[in-house]
N, C-alpha and C positions, 0 to 999 in steps of 0.2 A: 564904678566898674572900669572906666577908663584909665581911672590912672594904676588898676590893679593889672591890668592889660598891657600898659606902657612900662610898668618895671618888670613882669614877666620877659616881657620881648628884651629889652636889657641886660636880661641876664641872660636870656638865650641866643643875643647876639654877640655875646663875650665870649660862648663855647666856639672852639674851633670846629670846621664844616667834617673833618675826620675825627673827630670824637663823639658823633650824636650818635654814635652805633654803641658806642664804649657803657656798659653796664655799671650800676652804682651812682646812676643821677634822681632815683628818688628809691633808697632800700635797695639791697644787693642784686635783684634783679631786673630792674628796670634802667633802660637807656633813656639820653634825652628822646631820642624818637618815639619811647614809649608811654612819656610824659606828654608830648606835643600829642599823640592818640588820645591820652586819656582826658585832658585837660580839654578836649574838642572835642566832645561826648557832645552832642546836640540833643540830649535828652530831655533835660529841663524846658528847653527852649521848642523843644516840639511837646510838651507839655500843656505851656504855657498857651502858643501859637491854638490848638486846640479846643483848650479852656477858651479863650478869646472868639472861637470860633463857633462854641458851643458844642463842640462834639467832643469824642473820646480819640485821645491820641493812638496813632498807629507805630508801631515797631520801624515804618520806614522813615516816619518822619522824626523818630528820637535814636533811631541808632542807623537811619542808612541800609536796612537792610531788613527784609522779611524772616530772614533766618532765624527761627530761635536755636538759644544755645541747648546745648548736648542734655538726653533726658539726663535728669536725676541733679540736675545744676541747681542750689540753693539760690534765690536769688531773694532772699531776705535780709541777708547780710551788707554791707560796702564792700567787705572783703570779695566777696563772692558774686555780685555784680563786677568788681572791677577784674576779677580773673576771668569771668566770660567777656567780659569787654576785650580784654589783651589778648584771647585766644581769638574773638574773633577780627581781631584787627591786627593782627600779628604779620600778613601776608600784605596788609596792604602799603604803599608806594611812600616814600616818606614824602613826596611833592603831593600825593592825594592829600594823606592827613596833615599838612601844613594847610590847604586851601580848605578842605572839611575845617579845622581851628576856625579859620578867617570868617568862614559864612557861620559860623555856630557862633560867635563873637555876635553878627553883625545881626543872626537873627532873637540871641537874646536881649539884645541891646533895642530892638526892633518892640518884641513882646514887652518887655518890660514899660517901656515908652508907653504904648498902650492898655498898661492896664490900671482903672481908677484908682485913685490915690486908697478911698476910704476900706479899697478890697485888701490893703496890702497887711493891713492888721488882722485880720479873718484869719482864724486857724486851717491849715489844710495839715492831711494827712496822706501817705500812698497806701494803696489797697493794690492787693494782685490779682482781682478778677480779670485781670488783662492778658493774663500769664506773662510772658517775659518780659511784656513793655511794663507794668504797672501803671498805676491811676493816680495822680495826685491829684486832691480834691478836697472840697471842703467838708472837715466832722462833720460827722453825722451823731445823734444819739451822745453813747457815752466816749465816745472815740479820742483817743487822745492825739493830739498837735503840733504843730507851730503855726506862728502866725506865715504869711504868705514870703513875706519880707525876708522871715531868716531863711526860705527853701532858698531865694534868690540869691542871699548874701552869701550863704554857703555851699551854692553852687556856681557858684560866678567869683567875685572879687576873694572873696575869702578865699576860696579854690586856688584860685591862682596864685595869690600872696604865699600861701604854703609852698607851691610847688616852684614862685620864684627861688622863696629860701632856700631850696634844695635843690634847686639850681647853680646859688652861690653857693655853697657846702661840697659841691662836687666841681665846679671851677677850684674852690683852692685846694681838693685833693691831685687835681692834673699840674697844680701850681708847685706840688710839696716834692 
């Protein structure tokens, strides 16, 4: 996770300070500022935090905020969690969601730390009895999975490797 961390920040230390407004750093409408949002989702990681605690995670602890998104919002999809994520993070401060990134970094990196080895192969699954936060949890019955390992892999390191890439792909369009 760290060194998926450390080539992120590489690349978005190459972007110049007057282009993280500039659209087209991950798909046509998103800026890097809306990459540094998205990629600082603290949602897994208050999932996780939860799990560990034994209870059911809250909306404030995985997105910061009690708000749910606007009725009628799908939030079964990535697509569609990630467009209520960018609506509702759209107003916020680029120094906020820079230091949101940091602490959602340090408290996945926190969770993960603590949770037994032998859980990480255990299939979990998300359910939306939560409504907007969803549940990730382990099958039940016939429910289908993954193990725990890949929620984390691909929402952490693998996360960020994609969105380093696409970080470099719009550095050498300001380059062209």
């Amino acid at each position: 996770m760290r060194s998926a961390y450390a080539a992120f920040d590489e690349a978005l230390a190459e972007v110049p300070e007057n282009r993280l407004h500039t659209l087209g750093a991950a798909g046509d409408d998103w800026s890097v500022r809306d990459v540094i949002a998205h990629v600082g989702q603290p949602w897994l990681a208050g999932q996780l935090e939860a799990a560990l605690r034994g209870e059911l995670p809250t909306a404030l602890e995985c997105y910061g905020t009690e708000a749910a998104p606007p009725p009628g919002t799908d939030l079964s999809t990535n697509d569609a969690r990630n467009a209520a994520a960018y609506e509702r993070d759209r107003d916020l401060s680029l120094d906020h969601l820079r230091e949101r990134e940091a602490r959602s970094r340090a408290r996945m990196l926190d969770a993960v730390r603590a949770i037994p080895e032998e859980e990480l192969s255990v299939e979990y699954t998300i359910v939306d009895h939560l409504g907007h936060v969803g549940h990730v949890r382990p099958v039940q019955d016939a429910e289908q999975g993954f193990p725990l390992a890949r929620w984390i892999a691909g929402n952490s390191w693998f996360h960020y490797e994609d969105h380093a890439a696409q970080l470099r792909a719009f550095l050498e369009t300001l380059e062209a």
